[in-house]
Every structure is written in C-alpha cells, then in structure tokens.
NULO-803115 format. One record per residue: x, y, z of N, C-alpha, C, O in turn. Coordinates in steps of 0.2 Angstrom, whole numbers, padded with zeros to 4 digits, always signed. Layout:
# NULO-803115
XYZXYZXYZXYZ;...
END
This chain:
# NULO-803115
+0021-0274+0166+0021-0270+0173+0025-0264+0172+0029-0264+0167;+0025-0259+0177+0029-0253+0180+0037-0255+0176+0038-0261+0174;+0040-0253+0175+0049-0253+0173+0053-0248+0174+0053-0244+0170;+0057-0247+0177+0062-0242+0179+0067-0241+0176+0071-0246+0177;+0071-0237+0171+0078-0238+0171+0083-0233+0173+0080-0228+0172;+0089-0232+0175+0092-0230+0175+0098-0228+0170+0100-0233+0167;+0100-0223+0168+0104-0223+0161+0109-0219+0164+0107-0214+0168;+0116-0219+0163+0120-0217+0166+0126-0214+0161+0129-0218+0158;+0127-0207+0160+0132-0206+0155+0136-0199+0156+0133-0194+0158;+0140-0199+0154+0144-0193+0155+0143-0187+0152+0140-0186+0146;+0147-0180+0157+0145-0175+0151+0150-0176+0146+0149-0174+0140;+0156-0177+0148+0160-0178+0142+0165-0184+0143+0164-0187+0147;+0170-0185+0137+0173-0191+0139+0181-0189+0140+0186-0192+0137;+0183-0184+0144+0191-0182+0143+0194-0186+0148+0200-0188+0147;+0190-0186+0153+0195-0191+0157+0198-0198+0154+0204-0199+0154;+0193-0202+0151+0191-0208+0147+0198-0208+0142+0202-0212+0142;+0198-0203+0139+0202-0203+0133+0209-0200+0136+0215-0201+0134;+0209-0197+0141+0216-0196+0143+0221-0202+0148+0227-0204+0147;+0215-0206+0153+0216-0212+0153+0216-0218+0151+0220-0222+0154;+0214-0220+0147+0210-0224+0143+0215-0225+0135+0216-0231+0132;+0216-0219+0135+0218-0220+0127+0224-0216+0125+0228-0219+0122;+0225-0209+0127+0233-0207+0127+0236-0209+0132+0242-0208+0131;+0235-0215+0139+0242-0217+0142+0245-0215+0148+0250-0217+0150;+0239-0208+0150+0240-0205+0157+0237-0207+0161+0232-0204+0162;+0241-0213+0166+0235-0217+0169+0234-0213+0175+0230-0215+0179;+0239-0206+0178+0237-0202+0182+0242-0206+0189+0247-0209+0188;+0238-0204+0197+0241-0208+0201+0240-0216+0201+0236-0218+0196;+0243-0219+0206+0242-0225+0206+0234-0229+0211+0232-0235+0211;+0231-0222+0214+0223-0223+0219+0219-0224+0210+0216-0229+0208;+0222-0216+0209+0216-0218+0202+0216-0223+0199+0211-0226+0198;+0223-0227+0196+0223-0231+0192+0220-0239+0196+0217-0243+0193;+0221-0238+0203+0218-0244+0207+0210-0243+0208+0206-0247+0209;+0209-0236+0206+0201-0238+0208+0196-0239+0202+0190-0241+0203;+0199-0239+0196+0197-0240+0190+0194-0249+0190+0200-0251+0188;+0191-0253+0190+0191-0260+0191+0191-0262+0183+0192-0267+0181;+0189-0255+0178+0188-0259+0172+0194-0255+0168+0193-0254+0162;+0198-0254+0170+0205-0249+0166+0207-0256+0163+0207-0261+0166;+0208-0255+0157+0213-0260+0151+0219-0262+0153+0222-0258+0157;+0222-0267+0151+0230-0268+0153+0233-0265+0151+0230-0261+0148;+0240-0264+0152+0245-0259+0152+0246-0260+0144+0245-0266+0141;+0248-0254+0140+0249-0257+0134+0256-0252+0131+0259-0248+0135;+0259-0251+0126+0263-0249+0123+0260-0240+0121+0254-0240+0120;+0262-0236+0122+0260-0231+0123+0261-0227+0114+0266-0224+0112;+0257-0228+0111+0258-0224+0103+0261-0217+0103+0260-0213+0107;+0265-0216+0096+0268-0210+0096+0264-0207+0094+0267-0201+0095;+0258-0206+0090+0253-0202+0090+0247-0205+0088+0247-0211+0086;+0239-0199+0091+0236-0201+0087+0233-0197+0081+0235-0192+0080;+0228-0200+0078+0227-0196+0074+0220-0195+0070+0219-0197+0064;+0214-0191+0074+0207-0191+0073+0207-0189+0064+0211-0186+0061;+0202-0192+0061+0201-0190+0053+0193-0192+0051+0189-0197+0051;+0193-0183+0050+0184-0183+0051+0181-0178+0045+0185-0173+0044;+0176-0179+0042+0175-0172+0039+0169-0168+0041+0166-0164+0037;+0167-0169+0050+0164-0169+0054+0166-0167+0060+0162-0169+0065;+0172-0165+0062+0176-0163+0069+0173-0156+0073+0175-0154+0078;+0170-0154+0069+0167-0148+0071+0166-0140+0066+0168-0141+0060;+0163-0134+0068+0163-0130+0064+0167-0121+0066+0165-0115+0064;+0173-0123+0069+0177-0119+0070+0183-0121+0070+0184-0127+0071;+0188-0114+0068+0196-0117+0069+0197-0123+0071+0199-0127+0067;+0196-0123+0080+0200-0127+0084+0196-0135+0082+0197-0140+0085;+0192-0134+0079+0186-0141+0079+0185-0141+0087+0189-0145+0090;+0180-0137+0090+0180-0137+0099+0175-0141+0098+0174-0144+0104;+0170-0144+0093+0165-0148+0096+0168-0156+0096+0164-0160+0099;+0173-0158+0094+0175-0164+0094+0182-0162+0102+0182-0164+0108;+0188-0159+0099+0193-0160+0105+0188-0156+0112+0188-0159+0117;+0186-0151+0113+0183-0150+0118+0181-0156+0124+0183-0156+0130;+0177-0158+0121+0170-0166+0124+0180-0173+0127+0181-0177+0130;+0184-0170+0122+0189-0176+0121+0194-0173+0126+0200-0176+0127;+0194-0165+0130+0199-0164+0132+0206-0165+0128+0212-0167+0131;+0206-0163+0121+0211-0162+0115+0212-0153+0117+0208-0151+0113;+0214-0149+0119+0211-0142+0119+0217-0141+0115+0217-0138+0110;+0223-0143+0118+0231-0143+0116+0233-0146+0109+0238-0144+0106;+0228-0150+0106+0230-0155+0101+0231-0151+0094+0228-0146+0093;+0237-0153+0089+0236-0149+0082+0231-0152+0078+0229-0158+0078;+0229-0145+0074+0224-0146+0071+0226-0144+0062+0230-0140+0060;+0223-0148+0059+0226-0149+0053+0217-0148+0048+0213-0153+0049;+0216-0142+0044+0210-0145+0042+0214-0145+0035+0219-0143+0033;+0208-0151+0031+0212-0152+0023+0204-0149+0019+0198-0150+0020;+0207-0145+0011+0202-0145+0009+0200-0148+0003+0203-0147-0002;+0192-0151+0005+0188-0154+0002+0192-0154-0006+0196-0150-0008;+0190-0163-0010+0193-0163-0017+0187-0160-0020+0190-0158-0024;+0181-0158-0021+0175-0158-0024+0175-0149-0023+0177-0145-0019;+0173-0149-0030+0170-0144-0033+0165-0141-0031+0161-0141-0035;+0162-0138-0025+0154-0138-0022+0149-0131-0026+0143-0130-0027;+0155-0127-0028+0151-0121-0031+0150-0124-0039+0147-0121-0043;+0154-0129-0041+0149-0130-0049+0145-0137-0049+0141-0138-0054;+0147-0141-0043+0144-0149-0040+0135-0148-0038+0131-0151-0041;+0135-0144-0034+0130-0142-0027+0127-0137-0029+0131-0133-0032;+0121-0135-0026+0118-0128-0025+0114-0129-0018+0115-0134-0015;+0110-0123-0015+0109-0125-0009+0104-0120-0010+0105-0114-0012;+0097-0123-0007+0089-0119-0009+0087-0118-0002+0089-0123+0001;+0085-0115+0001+0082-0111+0007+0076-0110+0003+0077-0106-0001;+0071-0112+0003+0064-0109-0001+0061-0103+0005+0059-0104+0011;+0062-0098+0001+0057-0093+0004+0049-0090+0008+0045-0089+0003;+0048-0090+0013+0041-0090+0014+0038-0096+0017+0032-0098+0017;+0045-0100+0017+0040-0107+0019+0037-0107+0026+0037-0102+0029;+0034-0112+0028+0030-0111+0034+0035-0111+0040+0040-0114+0039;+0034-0108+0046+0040-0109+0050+0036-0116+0054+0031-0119+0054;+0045-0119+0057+0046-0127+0060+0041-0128+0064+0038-0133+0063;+0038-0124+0069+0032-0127+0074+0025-0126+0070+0021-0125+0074;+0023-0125+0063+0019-0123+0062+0016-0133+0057+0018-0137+0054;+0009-0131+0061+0005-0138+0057+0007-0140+0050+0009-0145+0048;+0007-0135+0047+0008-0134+0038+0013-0136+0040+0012-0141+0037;+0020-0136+0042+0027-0137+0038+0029-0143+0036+0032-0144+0030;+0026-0150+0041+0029-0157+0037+0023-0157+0029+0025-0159+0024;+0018-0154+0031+0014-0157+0023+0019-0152+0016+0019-0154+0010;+0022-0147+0018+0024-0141+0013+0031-0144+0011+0034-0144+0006;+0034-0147+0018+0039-0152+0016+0039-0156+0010+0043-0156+0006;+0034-0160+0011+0031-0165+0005+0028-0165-0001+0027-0169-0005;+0027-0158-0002+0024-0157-0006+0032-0152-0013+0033-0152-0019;+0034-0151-0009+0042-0148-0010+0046-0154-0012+0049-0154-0018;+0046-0158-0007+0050-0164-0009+0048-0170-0016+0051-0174-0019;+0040-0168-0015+0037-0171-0022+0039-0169-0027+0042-0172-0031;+0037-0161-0029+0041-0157-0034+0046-0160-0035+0046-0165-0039;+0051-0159-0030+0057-0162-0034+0057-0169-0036+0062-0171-0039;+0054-0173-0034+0055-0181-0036+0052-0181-0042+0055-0185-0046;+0047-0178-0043+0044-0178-0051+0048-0177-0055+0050-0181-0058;+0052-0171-0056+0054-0170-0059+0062-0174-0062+0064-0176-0067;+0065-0175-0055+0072-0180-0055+0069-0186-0057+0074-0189-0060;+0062-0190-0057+0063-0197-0057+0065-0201-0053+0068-0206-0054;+0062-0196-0045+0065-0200-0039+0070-0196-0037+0069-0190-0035;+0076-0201-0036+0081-0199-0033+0084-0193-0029+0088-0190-0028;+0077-0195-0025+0079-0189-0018+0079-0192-0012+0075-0198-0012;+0083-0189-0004+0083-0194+0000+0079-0187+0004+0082-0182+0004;+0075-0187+0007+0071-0182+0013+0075-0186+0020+0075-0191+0021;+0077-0181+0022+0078-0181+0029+0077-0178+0033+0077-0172+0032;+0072-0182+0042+0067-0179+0045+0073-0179+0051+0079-0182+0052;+0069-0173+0057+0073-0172+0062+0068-0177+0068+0069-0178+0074;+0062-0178+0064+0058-0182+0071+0054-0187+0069+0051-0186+0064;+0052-0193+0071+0049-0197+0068+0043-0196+0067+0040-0200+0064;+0039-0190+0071+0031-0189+0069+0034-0185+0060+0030-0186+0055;+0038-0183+0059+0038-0178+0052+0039-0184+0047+0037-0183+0041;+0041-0189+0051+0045-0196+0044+0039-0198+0044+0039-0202+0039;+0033-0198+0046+0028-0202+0046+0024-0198+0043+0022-0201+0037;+0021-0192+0045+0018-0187+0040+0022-0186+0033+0019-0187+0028;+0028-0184+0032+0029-0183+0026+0028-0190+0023+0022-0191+0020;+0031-0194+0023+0029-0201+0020+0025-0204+0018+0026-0209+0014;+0018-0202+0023+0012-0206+0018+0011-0200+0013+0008-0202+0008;+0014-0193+0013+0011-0189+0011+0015-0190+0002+0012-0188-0003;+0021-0192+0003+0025-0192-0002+0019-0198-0007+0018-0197-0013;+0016-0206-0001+0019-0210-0005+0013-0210-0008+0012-0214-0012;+0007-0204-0006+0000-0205-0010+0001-0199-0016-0002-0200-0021;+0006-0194-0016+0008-0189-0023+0012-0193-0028+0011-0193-0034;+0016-0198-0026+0020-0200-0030+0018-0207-0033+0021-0210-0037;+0009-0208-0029+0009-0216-0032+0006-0216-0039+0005-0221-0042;+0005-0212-0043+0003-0211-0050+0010-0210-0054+0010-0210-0060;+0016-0209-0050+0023-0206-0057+0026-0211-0056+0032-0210-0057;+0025-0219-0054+0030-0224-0056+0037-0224-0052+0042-0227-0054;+0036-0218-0045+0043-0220-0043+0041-0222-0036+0035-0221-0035;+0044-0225-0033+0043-0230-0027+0047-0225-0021+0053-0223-0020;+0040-0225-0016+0044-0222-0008+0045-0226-0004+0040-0230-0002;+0052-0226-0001+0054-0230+0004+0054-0226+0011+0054-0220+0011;+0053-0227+0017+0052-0226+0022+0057-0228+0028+0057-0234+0027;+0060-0226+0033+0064-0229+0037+0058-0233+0042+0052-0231+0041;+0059-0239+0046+0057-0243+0046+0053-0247+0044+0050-0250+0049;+0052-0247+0038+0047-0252+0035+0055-0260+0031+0054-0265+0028;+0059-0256+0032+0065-0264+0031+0071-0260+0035+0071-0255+0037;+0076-0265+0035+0082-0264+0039+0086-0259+0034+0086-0260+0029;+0090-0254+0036+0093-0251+0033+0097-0252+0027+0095-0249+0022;+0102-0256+0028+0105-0258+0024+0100-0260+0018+0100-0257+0013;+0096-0265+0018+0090-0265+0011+0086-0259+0009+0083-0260+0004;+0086-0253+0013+0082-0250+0011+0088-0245+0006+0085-0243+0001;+0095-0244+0007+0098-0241+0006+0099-0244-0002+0101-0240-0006;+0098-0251-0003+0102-0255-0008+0096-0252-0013+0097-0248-0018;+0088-0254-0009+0082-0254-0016+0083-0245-0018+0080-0244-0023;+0088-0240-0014+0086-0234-0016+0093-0235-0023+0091-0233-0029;+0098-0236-0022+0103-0236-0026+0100-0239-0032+0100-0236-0038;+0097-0245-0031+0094-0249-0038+0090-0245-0041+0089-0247-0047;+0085-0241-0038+0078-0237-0042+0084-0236-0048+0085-0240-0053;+0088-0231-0048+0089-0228-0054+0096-0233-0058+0100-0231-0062;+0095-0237-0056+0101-0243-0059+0100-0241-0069+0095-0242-0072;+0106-0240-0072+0104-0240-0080+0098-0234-0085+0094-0234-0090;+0099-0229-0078+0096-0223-0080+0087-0225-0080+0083-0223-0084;+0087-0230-0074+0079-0230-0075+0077-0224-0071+0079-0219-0070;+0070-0228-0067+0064-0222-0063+0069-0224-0056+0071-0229-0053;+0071-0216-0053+0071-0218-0043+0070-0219-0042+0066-0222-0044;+0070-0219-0034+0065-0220-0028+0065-0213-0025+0067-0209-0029;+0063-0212-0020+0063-0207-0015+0063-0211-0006+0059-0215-0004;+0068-0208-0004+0070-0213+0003+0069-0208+0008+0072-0202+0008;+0063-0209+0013+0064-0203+0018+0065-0205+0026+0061-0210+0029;+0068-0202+0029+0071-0206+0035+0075-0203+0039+0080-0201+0036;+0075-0202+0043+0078-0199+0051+0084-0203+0053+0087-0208+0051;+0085-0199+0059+0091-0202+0063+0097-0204+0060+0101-0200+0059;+0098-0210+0058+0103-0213+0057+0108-0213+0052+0114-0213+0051;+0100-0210+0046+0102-0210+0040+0104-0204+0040+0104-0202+0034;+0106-0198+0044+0110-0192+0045+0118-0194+0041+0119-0191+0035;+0122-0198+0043+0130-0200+0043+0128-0208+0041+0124-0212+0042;+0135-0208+0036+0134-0217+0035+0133-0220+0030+0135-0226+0028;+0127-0215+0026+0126-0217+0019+0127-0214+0013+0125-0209+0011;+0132-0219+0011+0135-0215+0001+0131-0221-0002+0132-0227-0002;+0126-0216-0004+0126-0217-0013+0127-0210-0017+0124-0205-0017;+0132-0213-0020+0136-0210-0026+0132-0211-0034+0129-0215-0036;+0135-0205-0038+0130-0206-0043+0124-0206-0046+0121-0210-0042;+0120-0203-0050+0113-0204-0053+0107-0206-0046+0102-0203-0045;+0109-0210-0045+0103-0213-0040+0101-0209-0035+0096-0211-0031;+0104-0203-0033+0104-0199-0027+0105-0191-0030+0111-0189-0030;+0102-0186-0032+0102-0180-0036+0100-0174-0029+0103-0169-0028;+0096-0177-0027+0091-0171-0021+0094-0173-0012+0093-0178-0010;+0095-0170-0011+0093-0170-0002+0090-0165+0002+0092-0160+0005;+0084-0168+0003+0078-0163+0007+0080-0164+0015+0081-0170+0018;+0080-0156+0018+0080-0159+0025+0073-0156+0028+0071-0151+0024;+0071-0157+0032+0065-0152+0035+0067-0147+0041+0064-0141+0042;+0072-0150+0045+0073-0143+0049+0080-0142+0054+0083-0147+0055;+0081-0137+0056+0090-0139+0057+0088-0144+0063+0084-0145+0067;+0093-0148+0061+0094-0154+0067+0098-0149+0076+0104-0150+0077;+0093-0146+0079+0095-0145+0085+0094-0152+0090+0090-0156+0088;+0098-0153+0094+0098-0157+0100+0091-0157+0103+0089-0151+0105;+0086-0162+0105+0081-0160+0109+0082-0158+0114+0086-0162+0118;+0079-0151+0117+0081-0149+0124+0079-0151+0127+0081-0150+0133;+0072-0156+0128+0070-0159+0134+0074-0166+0136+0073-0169+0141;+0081-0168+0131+0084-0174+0135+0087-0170+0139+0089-0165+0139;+0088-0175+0145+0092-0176+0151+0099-0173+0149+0102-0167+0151;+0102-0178+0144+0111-0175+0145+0111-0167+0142+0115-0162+0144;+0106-0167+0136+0107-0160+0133+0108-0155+0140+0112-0152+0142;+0098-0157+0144+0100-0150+0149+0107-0149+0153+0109-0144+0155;+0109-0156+0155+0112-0158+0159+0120-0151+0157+0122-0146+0160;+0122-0153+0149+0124-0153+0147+0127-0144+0148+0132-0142+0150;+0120-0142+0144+0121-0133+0143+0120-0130+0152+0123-0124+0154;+0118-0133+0156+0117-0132+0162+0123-0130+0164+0124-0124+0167;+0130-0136+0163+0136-0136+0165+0139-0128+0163+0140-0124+0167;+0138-0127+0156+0140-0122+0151+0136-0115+0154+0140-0110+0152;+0132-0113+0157+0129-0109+0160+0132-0108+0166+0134-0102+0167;+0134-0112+0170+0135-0112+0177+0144-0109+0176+0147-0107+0181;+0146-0109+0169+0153-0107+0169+0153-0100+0166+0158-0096+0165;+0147-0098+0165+0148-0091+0161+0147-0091+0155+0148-0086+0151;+0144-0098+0152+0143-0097+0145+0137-0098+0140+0132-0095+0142;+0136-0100+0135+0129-0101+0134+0129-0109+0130+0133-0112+0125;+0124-0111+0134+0120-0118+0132+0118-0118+0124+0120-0123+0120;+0114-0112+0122+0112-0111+0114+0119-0111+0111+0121-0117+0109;+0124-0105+0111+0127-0104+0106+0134-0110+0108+0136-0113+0103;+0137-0111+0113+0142-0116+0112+0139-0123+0112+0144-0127+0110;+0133-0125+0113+0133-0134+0115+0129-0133+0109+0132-0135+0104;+0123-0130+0108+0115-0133+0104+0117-0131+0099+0116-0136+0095;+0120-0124+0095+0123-0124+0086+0126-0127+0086+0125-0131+0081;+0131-0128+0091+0138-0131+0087+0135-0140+0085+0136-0142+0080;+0130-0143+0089+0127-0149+0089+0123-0149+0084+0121-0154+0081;+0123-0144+0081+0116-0142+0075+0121-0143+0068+0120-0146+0062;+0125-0139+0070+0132-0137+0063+0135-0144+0061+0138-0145+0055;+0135-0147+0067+0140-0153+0062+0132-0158+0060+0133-0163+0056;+0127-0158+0063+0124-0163+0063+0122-0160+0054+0124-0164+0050;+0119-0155+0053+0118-0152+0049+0123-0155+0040+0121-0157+0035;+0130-0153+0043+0137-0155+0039+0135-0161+0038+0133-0162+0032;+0134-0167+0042+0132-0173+0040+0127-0175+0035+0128-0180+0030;+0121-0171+0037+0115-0173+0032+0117-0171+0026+0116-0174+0021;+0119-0164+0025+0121-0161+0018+0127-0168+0014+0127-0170+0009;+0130-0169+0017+0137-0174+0017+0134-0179+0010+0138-0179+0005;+0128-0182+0011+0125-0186+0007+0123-0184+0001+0120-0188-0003;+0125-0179-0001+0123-0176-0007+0127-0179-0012+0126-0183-0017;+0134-0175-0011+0140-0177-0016+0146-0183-0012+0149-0182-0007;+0145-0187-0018+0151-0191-0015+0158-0195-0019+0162-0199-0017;+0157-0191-0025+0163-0193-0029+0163-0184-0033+0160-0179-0031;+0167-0184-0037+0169-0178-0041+0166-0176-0047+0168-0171-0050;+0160-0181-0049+0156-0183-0054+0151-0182-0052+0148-0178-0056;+0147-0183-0046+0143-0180-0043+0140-0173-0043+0143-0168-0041;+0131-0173-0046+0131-0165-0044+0122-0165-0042+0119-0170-0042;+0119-0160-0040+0113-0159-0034+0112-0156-0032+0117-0153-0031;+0105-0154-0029+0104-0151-0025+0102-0151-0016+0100-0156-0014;+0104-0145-0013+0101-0149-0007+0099-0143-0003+0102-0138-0002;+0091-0145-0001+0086-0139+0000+0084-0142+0009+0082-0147+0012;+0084-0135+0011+0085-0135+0018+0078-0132+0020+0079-0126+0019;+0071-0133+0022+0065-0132+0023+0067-0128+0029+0062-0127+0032;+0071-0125+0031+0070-0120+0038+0073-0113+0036+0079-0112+0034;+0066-0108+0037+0069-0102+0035+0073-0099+0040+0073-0093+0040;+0076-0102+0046+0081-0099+0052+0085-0102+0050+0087-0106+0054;+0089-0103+0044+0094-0105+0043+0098-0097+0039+0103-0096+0037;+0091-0092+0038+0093-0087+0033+0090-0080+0036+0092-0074+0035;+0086-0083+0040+0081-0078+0044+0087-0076+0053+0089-0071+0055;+0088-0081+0055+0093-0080+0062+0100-0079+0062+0103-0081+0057;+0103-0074+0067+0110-0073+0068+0114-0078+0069+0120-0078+0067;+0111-0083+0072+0117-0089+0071+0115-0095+0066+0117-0101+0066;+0110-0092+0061+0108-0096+0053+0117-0095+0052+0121-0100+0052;+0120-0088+0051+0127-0087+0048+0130-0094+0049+0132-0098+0044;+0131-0094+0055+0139-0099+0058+0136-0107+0055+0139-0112+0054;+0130-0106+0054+0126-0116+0053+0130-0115+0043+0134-0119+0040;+0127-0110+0043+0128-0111+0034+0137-0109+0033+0140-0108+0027;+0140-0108+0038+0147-0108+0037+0150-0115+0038+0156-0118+0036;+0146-0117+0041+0149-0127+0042+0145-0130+0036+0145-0136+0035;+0141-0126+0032+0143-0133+0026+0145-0132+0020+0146-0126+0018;+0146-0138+0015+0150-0136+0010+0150-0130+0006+0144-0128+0007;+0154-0127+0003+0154-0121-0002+0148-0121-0008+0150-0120-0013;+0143-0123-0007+0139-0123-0013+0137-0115-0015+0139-0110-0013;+0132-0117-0022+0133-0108-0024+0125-0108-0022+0122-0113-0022;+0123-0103-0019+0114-0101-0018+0109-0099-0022+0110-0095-0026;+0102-0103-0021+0098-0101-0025+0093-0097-0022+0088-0099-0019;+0093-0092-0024+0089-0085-0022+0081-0086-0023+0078-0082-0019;+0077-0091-0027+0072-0090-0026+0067-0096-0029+0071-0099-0033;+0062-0097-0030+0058-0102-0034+0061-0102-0041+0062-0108-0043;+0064-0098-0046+0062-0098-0049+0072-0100-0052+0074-0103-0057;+0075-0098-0047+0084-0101-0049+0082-0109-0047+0085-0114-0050;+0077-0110-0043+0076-0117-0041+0074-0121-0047+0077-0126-0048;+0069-0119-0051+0066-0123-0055+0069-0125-0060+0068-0129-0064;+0075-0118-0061+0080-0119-0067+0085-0123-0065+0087-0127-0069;+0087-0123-0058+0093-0128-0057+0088-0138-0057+0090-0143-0060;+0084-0137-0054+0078-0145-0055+0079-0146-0063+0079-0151-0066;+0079-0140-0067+0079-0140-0076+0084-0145-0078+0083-0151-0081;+0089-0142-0076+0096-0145-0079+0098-0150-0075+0102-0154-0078;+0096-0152-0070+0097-0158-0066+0095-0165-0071+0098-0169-0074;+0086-0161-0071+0081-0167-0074+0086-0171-0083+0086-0177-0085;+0088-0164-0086+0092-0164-0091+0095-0169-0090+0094-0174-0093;+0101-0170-0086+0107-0174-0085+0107-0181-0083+0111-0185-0083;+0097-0180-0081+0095-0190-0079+0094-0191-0086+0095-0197-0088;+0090-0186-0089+0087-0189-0096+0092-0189-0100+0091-0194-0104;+0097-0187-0102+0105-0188-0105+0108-0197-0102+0110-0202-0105;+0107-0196-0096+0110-0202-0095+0109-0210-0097+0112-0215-0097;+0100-0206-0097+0095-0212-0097+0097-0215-0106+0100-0220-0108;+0095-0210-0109+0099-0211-0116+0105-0216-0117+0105-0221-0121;+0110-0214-0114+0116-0217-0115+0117-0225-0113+0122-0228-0115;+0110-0227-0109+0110-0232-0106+0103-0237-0110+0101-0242-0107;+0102-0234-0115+0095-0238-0119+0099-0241-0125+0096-0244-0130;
END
C-alpha cells in the first residue's frame, strides 16, 4: 500500500557540535529543553579533526563551516607520496559530454582499453547507478574473452567484493576490474599491484533535485551568495579528492587516474576541482596516455616475472 515518510535533517550541525561536543551547553532553558543532550562530562582540552578530506581551501570551510569551527586552527600537513612521479591524471579529449547517450558506453570502452592492457586492475567509479549498470554489462561483455573478471557493486557485499578485487592480481597473476558507485568513493585501500587504474565517469556534483541540497544552496542564496560555487564545488572537490584518493596508497604505489569529464578542463571552476587533487603530472593527449598504459603494463609484466 501508499507509504509516507518523513526525513528530517539539518542544514548544518554547529549547533550540535557546539553543544554536543565542545561543552557549550549555552543557558540553562536550552540545556533543559534538549530531552536528548548527554550527561555532563569532563570537558577536553582539545579537539582534533584529521582528514585528508577537510575541504579544498585554506580554511578547510567545507568541513569547519557545516561544524561552526570558523575560529578553529588549521594545520594542513603535506602529503608523504610522490604524486608527480607516483600518479598522472588523463582528461581524454573530445570525449562525449555528461548528459550525452554515448558517455557511459565511451566510458566503457576507455575503461576496457585500460584493463586490457593492465590485466585488470582498474576500479571505474560511477556517479549514478543507471552509469554502474550501463558501464558494467558493457565492461563485462569486452572483457569476457581476456580472462579478467568484472565485479559490479551489488552483485555481493562490499567487503567480498573488495577481497575478490585485491585477490585478481595476487602473485602477479590476471586482475579484476571493480565498478561501483557511492560508497566505494572513500574507504577503500587496496594498495599495490592489484589496483593501477581509477576511472571516474563524471565530477561527483550533489544532485540538485535532493531536498537538503536545494534546501541547502537556497540558505546560501538567501545571504548573498552562491548555491553553485560555495555548496555544489566545494561538495564536488572533496568528493572528487576522495575518489582519486584510491589510486595510491603506500609510496610504492604508482597509476593512473582518468577523469571522463571534459568540465573538469573545459570550466572556470574545472581550475579550483583539479586544485583539490593530488599533484599528479598531466597527460595531454591519447597518445601521452598510451605511453603512460605502456610503462604501467611493463611494471605488471616485471612483477609477474618475479613472482613465477
């Protein structure tokens, strides 16, 4: 039958963490009208956020902002990895634009290229589950003649899907290729051989049709400012830092990672997205691409060697 729900959520949580967690329980009305405020507790002599995800300017504003930190010090530290001799980072030129039919199939076909050649070991990340379903049968009907195995997010529980991807290349054997949305943005290291490639298909913006989003830029508007550039990049930039994040994860680690959307190089605020991620060096065209896939493939087949 019919089902209603109500979902009820904040635009931000500053109050929450001012009350809540720094110890400012404010007057004594507020603190009585709160029926779920925590017991009294010892008030800590600091706290101390540690992310490599806080945000993509100075102040980190997409984290203390939302936390009512505006005042807090900020400490950034940098990165132990190497990203301009580690990483490189492919924008392929000419590809089709995001709302166009062709992009998940050009996706797949991009991302097959590279599995062929790696022996796998690439993970595709989609921004919406019609793309994980298009790229993936698309992946698993190119790839079922070369011996490497496509995993899909739900077809097993994360955690398994993550293990069988690490094991494809176990002792320098054949990859997998893992393609997968949402979750699998933040949270997953595999380190090492087993993981060389990360395809994403398009900047991870917020969908504007949810409620808190509109809710959200609405606020941001109504003060004189902008919904796009302060709420939707900034949400895009760090989401963005996340997925790239899964590339390299030790110092020994090296890959590539190819970003299917030419508005990351084509728009004015493409600049500030490719300023929030790591320093990798750029690959200017198909042809820097096939040579960096070169040396890549090189370093599996060196491995595989060492391991027979």
């Amino acid at each position: 039958g019919f089902q209603l729900r109500l979902v009820e959520s904040p635009l931000d949580i500053a109050d929450a963490v001012r009350t809540r967690l720094l110890g400012d329980v404010g007057d004594a009305s507020e603190a009585a009208d709160d029926a779920e405020a925590p017991a009294p507790m010892e008030r800590p002599r600091a706290w101390v956020f540690v992310s490599a995800t806080l945000g993509d300017d100075a102040r980190l504003s997409w984290f203390t902002e939302p936390c009512g930190l505006a005042d807090a010090e900020v400490l950034r530290v940098g990165s132990p990895f190497d990203f301009a001799r580690q990483a490189a980072l492919y924008v392929p030129p000419g590809f089709p634009r995001p709302a166009d039919p062709g992009h998940s199939p050009a996706v797949a076909r991009l991302a097959a290229q590279t599995a062929e050649r790696l022996g796998g070991r690439t993970l595709v990340l989609t921004t919406t589950l019609r793309a994980l379903r298009v790229i993936g049968d698309a992946l698993a009907e190119r790839l079922a003649g070369h011996g490497i195995t496509v995993l899909v997010q739900g077809s097993a529980p994360k955690r398994v899907l993550i293990e069988r991807f690490r094991e494809g290349a176990t002792a320098g054997g054949r990859g997998a290729v893992l393609v997968a949305s949402s979750s699998f943005w933040e949270g997953v290291d595999v380190p090492g051989d087993a993981l060389q490639a990360v395809v994403i298909d398009k900047l991870p913006f917020p969908p504007p049709g949810d409620p808190l989003v509109e809710a959200r830029c609405q606020r941001l508007e109504a003060e004189g400012r902008s919904g796009f550039a302060d709420y939707s990049v900034p949400e895009a930039a760090v989401a963005l830092k996340q997925g790239a994040g899964r590339l390299i994860r030790r110092e020994t680690d090296t890959g590539l990672l190819v970003v299917c959307d030419t508005r990351l190089t084509g728009m004015s605020y493409g600049r500030r997205l490719l300023a929030a991620l790591p320093p990798m060096r750029r690959l200017a065209d198909a042809a820097a691409f096939e040579a960096a896939l070169t040396r890549l493939a090189g370093d599996v087949a060196s491995e595989a060697e060492i391991h027979e």
